[in-house]
C-alpha positions in Angstrom: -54.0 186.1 161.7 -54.1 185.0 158.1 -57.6 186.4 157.1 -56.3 189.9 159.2 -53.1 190.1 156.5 -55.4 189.5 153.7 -58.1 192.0 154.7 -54.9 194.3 155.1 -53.6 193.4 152.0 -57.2 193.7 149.7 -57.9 197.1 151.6 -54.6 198.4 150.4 -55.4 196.7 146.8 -58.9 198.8 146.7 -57.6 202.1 147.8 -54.9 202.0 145.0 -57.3 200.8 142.6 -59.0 204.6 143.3 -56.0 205.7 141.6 -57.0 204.7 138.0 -60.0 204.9 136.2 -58.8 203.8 133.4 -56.1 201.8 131.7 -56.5 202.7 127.8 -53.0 204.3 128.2 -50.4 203.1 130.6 -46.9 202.2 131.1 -44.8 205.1 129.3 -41.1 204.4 129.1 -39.6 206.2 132.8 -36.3 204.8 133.0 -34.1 207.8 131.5 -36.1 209.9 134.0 -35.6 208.2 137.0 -32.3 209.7 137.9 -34.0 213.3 137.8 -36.8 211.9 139.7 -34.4 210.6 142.2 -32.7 214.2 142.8 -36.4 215.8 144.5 -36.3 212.7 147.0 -32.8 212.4 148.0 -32.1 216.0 149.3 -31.3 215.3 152.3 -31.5 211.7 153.3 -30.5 211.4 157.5 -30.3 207.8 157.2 -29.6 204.1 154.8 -31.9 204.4 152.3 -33.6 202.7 149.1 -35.6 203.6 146.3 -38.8 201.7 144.6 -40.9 202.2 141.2 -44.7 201.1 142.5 -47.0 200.0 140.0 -50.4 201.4 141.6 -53.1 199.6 139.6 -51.3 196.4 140.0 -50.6 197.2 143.6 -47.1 195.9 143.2 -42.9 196.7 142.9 -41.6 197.3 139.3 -38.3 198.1 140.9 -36.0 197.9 144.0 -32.8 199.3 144.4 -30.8 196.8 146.1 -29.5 198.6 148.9 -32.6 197.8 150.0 -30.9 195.1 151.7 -28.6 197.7 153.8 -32.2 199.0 155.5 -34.4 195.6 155.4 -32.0 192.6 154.9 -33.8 191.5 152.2 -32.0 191.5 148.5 -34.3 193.5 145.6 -35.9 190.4 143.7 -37.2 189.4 147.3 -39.1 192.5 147.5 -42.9 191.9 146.5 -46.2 193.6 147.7 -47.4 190.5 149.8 -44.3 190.2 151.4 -43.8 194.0 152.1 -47.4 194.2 153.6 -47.8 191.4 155.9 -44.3 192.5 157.8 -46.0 196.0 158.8 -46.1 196.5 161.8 -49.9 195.6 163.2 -50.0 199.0 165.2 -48.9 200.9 162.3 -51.3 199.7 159.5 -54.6 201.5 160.4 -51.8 204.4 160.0 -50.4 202.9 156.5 -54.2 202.9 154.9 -55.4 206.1 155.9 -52.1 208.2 155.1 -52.2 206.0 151.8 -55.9 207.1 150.9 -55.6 210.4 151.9 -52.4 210.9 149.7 -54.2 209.8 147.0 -57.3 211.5 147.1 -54.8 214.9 147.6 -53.2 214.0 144.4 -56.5 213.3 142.6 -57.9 216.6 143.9 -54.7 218.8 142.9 -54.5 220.7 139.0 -53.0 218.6 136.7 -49.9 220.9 136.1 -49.4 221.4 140.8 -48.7 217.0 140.4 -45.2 217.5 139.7 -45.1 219.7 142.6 -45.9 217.8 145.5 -45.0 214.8 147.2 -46.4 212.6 150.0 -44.4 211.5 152.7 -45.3 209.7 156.3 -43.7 207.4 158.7 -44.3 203.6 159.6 -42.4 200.2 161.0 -41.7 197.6 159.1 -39.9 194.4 160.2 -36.9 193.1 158.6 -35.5 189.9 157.6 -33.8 189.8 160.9 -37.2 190.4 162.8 -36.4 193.3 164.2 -38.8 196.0 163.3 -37.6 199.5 161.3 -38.8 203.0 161.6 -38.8 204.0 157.8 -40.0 207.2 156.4 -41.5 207.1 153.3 -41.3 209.7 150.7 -43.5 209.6 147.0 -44.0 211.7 144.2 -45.8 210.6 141.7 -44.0 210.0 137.3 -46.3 207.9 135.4 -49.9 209.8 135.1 -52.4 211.4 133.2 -55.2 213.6 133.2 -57.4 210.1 134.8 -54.7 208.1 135.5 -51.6 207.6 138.1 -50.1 204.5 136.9 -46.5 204.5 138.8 -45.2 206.3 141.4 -41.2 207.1 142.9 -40.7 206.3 146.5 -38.1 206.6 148.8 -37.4 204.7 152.4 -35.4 206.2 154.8 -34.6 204.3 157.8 -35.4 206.3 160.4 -35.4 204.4 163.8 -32.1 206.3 165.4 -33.9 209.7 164.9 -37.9 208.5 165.6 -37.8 205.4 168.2 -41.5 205.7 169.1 -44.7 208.2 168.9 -47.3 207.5 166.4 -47.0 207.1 162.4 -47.4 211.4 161.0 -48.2 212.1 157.4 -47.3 215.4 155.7 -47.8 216.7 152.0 -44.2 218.5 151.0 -44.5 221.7 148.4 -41.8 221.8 146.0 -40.9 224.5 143.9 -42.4 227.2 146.6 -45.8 225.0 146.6 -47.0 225.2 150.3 -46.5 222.1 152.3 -49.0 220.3 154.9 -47.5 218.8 158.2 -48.5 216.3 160.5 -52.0 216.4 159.0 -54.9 215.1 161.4 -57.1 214.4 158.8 -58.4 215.2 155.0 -59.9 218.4 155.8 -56.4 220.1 156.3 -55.5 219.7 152.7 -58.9 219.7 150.5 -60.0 222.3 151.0 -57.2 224.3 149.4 -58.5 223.2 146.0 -62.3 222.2 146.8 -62.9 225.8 148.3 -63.8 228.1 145.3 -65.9 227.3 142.1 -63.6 227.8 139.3 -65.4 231.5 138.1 -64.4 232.1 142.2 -60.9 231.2 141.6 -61.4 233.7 138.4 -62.7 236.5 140.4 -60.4 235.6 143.6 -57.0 235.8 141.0 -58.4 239.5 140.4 -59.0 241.0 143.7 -55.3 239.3 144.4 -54.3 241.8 141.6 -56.2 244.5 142.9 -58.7 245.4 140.4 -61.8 247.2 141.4 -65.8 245.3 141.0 -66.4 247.2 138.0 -62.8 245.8 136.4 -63.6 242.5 137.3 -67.2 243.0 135.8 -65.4 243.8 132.4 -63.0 241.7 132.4 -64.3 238.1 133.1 -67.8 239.3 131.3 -69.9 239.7 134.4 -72.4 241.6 135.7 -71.3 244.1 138.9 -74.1 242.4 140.6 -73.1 238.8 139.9 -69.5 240.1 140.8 -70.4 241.6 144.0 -72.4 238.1 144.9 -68.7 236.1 144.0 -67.1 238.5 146.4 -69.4 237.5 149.3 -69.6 234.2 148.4 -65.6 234.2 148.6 -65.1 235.9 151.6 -67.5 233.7 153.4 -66.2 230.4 152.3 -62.7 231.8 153.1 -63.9 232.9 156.6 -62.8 236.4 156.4 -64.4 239.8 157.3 -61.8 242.3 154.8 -60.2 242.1 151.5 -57.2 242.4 152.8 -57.5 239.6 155.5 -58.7 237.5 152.1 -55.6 238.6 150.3 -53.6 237.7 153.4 -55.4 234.3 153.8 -54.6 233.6 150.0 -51.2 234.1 150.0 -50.3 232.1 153.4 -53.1 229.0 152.0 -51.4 229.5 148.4 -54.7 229.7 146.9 -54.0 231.5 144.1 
């Protein structure tokens, strides 16, 4: 049972190490920001409830709230990585790595200015101090990162076990700020290929026929030839799986592509 928690516990170690390349810049000050931070994760909390700063390189908690000891039992300066871990429930942490990869590799994958705009969010059990096991549902966004780099991220855990008491562990990707939002995802595939679909010059070309600019406009005003433009417009609609212009324009909108 040991060497299963510690394969757990290095698994979970390597998939936040994916997180940072780098650490020649790390650690900026977050603590007069953490109340605004708090306000896009607490809009409607059904349930107790505490918050956590996670350190992602170091795969460990730079802070607990201490109601955390309303939802686990536990007070905040018992709260460490190891601990947290090896109290998930066994069913649930195949669930916990994959929903925990896949957020990352959706936040690695989004523009650098969409971060702020999206946060992760999925479901698990967890046992507390008494041993009884909690349904929590935990919600991330991410406040320490760079253009390489996500350092630290803001998480919420909502207990959850009056309102889910069984089905499997789900994972959605929340849009803020009229982003679109991803739910119950059953695998990578649902989310990247919103941004991995289109070369950038198709994203270029894409952003014009969403304005409704003829071939020959487009042509002139990205620098083109009309045959090169033409060849982007097939290439777009085929990789979108569309037929029309206006089923691409359609697609766009609902996929937020543009």
């Amino acid at each position: 049972m040991s060497e299963e928690k510690n394969h757990f516990r290095l698994t979970a170690q390597k998939i936040w190490n994916t997180a940072v390349k780098n650490k020649n810049k790390y650690a900026k000050e977050i603590d007069g920001e953490l109340e605004t931070h708090k306000r896009l994760l607490n809009l409607h909390q059904i349930g107790k409830f505490y918050y956590f700063v996670f350190d992602i390189f170091q795969g460990g908690f730079d802070y607990v709230s201490e109601s955390v000891k309303d939802v686990l039992g536990y007070d905040s300066d018992e709260m460490n990585t190891t601990m947290f871990l090896d109290n998930v429930h066994p069913d649930d942490k195949s669930y916990l790595l994959n929903f925990e990869f896949m957020s990352i590799q959706f936040f690695k994958e989004l523009p650098f200015d969409k971060i702020a705009k999206y946060k992760a969010q999925y479901d698990f059990r967890v046992k507390g101090k008494n041993n009884t096991y909690i349904r929590v549902l935990q919600q991330v966004i991410q406040i320490d990162y760079d253009q390489n780099n996500f350092y630290r991220s803001l998480g919420i855990h909502t207990d959850i076990s009056h309102i889910k008491t069984e089905g499997i562990p789900c994972l959605s990707i929340i849009g803020l700020d009229g982003e679109p939002s991803y739910y119950n995802i059953p695998d990578a595939n649902t989310f990247t290929k919103k941004y991995g679909l289109f070369t950038n010059r198709e994203k270029e070309v894409l952003r014009c026929i969403m304005e409704g600019k003829s071939s020959k406009c487009i042509a002139s005003e990205l620098n083109l030839s009309l045959h090169t433009v033409h060849t982007h417009r097939k290439n777009i609609l085929q990789k979108a799986n569309v037929q029309t212009p206006a089923e691409l324009i359609s697609r766009s909108v609902t996929e937020g592509w543009v």
